[in-house]
C-alpha positions in Angstrom: 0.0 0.0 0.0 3.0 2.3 1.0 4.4 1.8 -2.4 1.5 2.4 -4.6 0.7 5.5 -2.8 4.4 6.8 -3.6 3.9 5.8 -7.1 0.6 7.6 -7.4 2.0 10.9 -5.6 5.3 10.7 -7.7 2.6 10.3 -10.7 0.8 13.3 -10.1 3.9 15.3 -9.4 4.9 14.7 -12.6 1.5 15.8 -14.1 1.3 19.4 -12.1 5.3 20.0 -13.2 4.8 19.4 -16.7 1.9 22.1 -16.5 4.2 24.2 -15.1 6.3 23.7 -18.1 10.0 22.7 -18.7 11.6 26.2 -18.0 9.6 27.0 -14.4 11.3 22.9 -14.3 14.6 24.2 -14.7 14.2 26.8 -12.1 12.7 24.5 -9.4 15.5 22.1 -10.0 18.2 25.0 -8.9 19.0 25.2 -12.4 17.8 29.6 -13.1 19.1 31.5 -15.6 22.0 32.7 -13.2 23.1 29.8 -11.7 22.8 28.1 -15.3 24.5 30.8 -17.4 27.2 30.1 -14.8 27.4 26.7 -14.9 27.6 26.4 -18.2 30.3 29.3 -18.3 32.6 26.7 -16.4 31.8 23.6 -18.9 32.5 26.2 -22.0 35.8 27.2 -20.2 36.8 23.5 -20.4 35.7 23.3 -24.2 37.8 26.0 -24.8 41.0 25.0 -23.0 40.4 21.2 -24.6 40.3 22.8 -28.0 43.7 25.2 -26.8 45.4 21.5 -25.9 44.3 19.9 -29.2 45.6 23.2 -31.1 42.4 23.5 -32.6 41.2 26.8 -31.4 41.6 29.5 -33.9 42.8 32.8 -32.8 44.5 33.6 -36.2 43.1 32.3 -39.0 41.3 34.6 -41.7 38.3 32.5 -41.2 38.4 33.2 -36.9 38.5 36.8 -37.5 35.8 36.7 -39.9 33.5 35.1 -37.5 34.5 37.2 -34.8 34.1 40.5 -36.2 30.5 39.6 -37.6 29.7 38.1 -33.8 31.3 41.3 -32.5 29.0 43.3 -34.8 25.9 41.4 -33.6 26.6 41.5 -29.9 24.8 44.7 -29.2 21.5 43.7 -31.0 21.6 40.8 -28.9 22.4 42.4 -25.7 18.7 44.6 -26.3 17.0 41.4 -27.5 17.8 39.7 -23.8 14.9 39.4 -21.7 15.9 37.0 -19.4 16.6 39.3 -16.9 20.5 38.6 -17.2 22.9 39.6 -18.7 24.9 38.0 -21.1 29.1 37.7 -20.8 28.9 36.7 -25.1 31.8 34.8 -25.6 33.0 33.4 -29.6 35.5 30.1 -30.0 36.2 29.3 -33.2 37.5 25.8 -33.6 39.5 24.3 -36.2 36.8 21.5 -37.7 35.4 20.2 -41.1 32.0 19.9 -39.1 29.5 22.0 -40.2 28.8 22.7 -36.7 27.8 26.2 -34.7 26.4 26.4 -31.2 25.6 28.1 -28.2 25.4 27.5 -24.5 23.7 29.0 -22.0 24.7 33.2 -21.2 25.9 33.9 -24.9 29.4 31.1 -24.6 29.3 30.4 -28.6 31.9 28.0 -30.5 31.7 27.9 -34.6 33.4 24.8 -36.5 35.9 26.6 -39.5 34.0 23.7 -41.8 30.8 25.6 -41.5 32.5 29.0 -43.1 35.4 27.0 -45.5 33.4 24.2 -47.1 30.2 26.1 -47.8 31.8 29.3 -48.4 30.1 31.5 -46.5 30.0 35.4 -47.3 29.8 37.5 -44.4 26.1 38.0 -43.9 25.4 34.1 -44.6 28.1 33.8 -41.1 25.8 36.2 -39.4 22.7 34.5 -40.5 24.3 31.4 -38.7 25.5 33.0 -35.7 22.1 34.8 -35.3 20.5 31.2 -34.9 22.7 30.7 -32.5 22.3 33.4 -30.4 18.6 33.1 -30.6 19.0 29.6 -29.1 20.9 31.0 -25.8 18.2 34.5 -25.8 15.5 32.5 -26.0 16.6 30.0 -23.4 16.3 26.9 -25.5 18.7 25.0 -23.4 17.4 25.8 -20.2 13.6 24.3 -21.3 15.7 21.1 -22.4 17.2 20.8 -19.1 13.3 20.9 -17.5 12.5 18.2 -20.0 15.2 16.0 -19.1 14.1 16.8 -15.4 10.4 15.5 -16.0 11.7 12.7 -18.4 13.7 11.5 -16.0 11.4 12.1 -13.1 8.6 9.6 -15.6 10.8 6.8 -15.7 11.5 6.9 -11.8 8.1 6.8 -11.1 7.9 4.2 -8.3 11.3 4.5 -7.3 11.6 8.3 -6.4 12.6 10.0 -3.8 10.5 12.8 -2.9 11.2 16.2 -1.8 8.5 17.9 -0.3 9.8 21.3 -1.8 9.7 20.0 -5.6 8.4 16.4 -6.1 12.0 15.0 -6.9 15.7 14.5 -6.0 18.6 15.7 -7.7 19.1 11.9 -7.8 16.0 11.5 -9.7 16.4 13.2 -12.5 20.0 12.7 -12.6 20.9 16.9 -13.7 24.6 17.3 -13.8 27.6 18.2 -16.0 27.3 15.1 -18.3 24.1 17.9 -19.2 25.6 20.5 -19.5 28.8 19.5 -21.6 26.0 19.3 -24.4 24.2 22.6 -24.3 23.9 23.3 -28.3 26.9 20.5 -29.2 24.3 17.1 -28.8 21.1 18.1 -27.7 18.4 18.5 -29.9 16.1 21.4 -30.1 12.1 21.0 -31.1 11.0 21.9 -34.2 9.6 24.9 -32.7 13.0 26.1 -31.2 14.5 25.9 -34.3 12.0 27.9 -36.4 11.7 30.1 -33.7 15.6 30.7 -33.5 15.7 31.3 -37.2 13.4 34.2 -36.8 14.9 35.7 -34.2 18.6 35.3 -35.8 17.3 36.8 -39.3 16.1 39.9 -37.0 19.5 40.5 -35.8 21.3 40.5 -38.7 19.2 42.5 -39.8 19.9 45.0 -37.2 23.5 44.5 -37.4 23.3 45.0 -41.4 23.7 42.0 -42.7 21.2 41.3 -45.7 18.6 38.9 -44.4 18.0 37.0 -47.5 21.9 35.2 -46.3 19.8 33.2 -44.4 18.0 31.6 -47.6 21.2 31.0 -49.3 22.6 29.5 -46.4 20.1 26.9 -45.9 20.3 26.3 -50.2 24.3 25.6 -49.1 23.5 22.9 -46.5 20.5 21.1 -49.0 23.7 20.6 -51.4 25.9 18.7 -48.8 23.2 17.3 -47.0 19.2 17.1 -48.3 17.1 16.6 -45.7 13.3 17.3 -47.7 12.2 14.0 -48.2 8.7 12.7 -46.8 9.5 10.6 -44.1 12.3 13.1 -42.4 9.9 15.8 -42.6 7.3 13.8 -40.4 9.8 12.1 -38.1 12.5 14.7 -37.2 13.4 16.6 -34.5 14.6 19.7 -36.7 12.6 21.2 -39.7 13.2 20.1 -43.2 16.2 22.7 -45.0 13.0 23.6 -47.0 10.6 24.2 -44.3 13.2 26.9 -43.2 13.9 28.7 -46.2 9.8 28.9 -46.9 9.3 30.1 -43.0 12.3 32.8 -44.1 10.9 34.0 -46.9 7.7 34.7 -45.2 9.0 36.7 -43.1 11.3 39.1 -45.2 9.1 41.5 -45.4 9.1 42.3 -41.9 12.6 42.2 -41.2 14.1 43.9 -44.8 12.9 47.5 -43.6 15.1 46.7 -41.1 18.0 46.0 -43.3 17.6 48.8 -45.2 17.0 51.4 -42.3 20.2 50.0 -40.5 22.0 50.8 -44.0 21.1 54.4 -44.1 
């Protein structure tokens, strides 16, 4: 009897915490923007000094100071686009990689592969359009609702063998946060389809601010269908991510709203 009533409170603790949603998750967990941004500020440290050991990080390279001088540019359009109520310490590694790889954890620390600029040949507003997207992941606190999913997931699958707190529902235990998490903010986990789209709106708004023609976002999503087409049926209904296509249609729809922009910023 003692058991199945655990299992039935653990059950509806997981029901009133998902209606709380996966960021108000993160918070209860210990895991707020603050005390994330700096958590993750320590496992980006390590990144960083891995890559200096590996003499992979650019510093040099005209690629590196490409990238940095568009992130540099974009910085201050981020900065008045952060509503989290913190601010930001934006930080830009590049790292010495064919990957076509960008990302961004949590408080603005940002790493983008030299593949993703070399092999695609990227002009300077298609960079911005990528580092946008990036950004709009870490404004928009994409990383911190993943962490409240993996709470609840985990807290699911321990029904019946949780520990209850009487402040949150769950032990730390339970859901099992920790830096094994956070080493992947942007690198391996997965944003929704939702994220996604909603990051490349937000990213084609600041380059636009910063100057950068927004159309570079098409062009740059026409770049990665050539190395890697991603538009057929099945991916479209099954993936995590939005088809290449999906993006560049939810782009276009959207320039004109954000080419004004361009334009003014221009004058």
């Amino acid at each position: 009897m003692k058991t199945r009533t655990l299992r039935l409170s653990a059950l509806f603790t997981a029901a009133a915490l998902t209606a709380t949603g996966c960021t108000s998750v993160a918070d209860m967990m210990g895991y707020d923007t603050a005390t994330l941004n700096a958590s993750a500020a320590k496992s980006y440290t390590q990144v960083v000094q891995q890559a200096q050991d590996k003499r992979v990080l650019d510093t040099t390279s005209q690629t590196s100071r490409r990238i940095q001088t568009v992130f540099n540019r974009l910085k201050p359009y981020a900065n008045q686009a952060n509503q989290t109520g913190v601010p930001f310490q934006w930080q830009m590694s590049v790292i010495k990689s064919n990957e076509l790889n960008a990302w961004a954890m949590p408080g603005g620390k940002m790493a983008m592969y030299t593949g993703m600029v070399d092999r695609l040949k990227l002009s300077d507003d298609e960079i911005a359009a990528v580092i946008g997207h990036e950004m709009a992941h870490a404004l928009r606190e994409h990383s911190k609702k993943a962490v409240g999913q993996q709470a609840l997931t985990g807290l699911a699958a321990s029904i019946g063998g949780a520990v209850l707190q009487s402040t949150t529902g769950a032990s730390s235990d339970t859901v099992n946060l920790g830096a094994n998490i956070l080493s992947e903010y942007g690198v391996n986990m997965p944003f929704s389809r939702s994220q996604e789209s909603e990051a490349d709106l937000l990213g084609v708004r600041l380059m636009a601010q910063a100057g950068y023609n927004p159309q570079a976002a098409i062009s740059v999503w026409e770049k990665m269908n050539s190395v890697s087409d991603n538009n057929n049926a099945l991916n479209a209904i099954t993936s995590s991510h939005p088809t290449n296509n999906a993006r560049i249609s939810a782009i276009r729809r959207m320039l004109p709203e954000v080419m004004p922009i361009y334009e003014q910023s221009r004058r």
